[in-house]
C-alpha positions as CSV (number, residue, x, y, z in Angstrom):
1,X,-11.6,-2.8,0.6
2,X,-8.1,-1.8,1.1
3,X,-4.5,-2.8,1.4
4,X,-2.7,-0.9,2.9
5,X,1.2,-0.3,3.1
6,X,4.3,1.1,4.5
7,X,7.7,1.4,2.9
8,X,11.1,1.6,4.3
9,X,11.7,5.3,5.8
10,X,14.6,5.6,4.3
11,X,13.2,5.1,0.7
12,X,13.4,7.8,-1.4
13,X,11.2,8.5,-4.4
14,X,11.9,5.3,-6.6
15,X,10.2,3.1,-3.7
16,X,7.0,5.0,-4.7
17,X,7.8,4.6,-8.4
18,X,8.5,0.5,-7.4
19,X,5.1,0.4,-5.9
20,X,3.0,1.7,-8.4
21,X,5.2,-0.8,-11.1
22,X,3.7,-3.8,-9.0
23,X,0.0,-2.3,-8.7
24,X,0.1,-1.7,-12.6
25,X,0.3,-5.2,-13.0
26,X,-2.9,-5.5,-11.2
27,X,-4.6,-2.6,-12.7
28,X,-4.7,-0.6,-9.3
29,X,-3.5,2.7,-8.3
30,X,-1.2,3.6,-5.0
31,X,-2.0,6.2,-3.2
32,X,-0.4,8.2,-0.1
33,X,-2.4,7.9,2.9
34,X,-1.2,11.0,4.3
35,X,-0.8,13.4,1.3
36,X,-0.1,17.1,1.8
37,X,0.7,16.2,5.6
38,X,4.1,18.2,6.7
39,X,5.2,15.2,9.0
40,X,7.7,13.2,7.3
41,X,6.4,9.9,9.8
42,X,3.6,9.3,8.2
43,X,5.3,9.8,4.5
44,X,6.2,5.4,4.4
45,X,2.2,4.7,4.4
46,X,0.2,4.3,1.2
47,X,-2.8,2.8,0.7
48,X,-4.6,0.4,-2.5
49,X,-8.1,0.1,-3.2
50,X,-8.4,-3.5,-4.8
51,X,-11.7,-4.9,-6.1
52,X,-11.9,-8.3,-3.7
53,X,-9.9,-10.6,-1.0
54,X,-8.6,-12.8,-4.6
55,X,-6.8,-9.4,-5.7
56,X,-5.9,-7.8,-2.1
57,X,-4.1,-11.5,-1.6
58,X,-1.7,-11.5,-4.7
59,X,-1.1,-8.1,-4.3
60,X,-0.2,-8.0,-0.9
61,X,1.9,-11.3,-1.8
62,X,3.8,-9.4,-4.6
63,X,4.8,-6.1,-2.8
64,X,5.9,-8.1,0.2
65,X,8.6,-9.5,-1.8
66,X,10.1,-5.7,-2.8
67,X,13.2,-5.2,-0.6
68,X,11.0,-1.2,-0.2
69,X,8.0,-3.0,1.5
70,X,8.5,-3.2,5.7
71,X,4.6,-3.9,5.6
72,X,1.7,-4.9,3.8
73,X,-1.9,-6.1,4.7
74,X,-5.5,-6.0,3.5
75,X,-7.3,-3.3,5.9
76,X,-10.1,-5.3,8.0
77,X,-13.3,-4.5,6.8
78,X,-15.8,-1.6,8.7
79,X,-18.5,-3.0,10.7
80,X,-21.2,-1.9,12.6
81,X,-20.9,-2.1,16.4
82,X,-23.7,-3.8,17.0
């Protein structure tokens, strides 16, 4: 499961730096979701792997409180279409 992010798009690289503070605390790991991409819209999104709905919660709790965060919410889970 994932939580997934966006930042202000007017942060510059310490927002990143902020983000991966918080996700330290609860041993995860931020990553771009649209590394390598040339188009600087989609720079503000990042995405968390976290281990279950306990973690995803206090997580997304925590980053929603940096002034950096404009969104943050755990990504619904895939299911079948049937």
């Amino acid at each position: 499961m994932f939580v997934t992010l966006e930042v202000n798009a007017n942060a510059d690289a310490s927002a990143e730096q902020e983000l991966n503070r918080a996700a330290m605390r609860f041993g995860l790991h931020v990553t771009p979701m649209f590394e390598g991409v040339d188009d600087p819209s989609l720079n503000p999104f990042y995405s968390v792997s976290v281990p279950d709905i306990a973690t995803a919660d206090s997580f997304i709790a925590a980053v929603r409180r940096l002034p950096v965060v404009e969104a943050a919410y755990l990504k619904p889970i895939d299911s079948a279409p049937f």
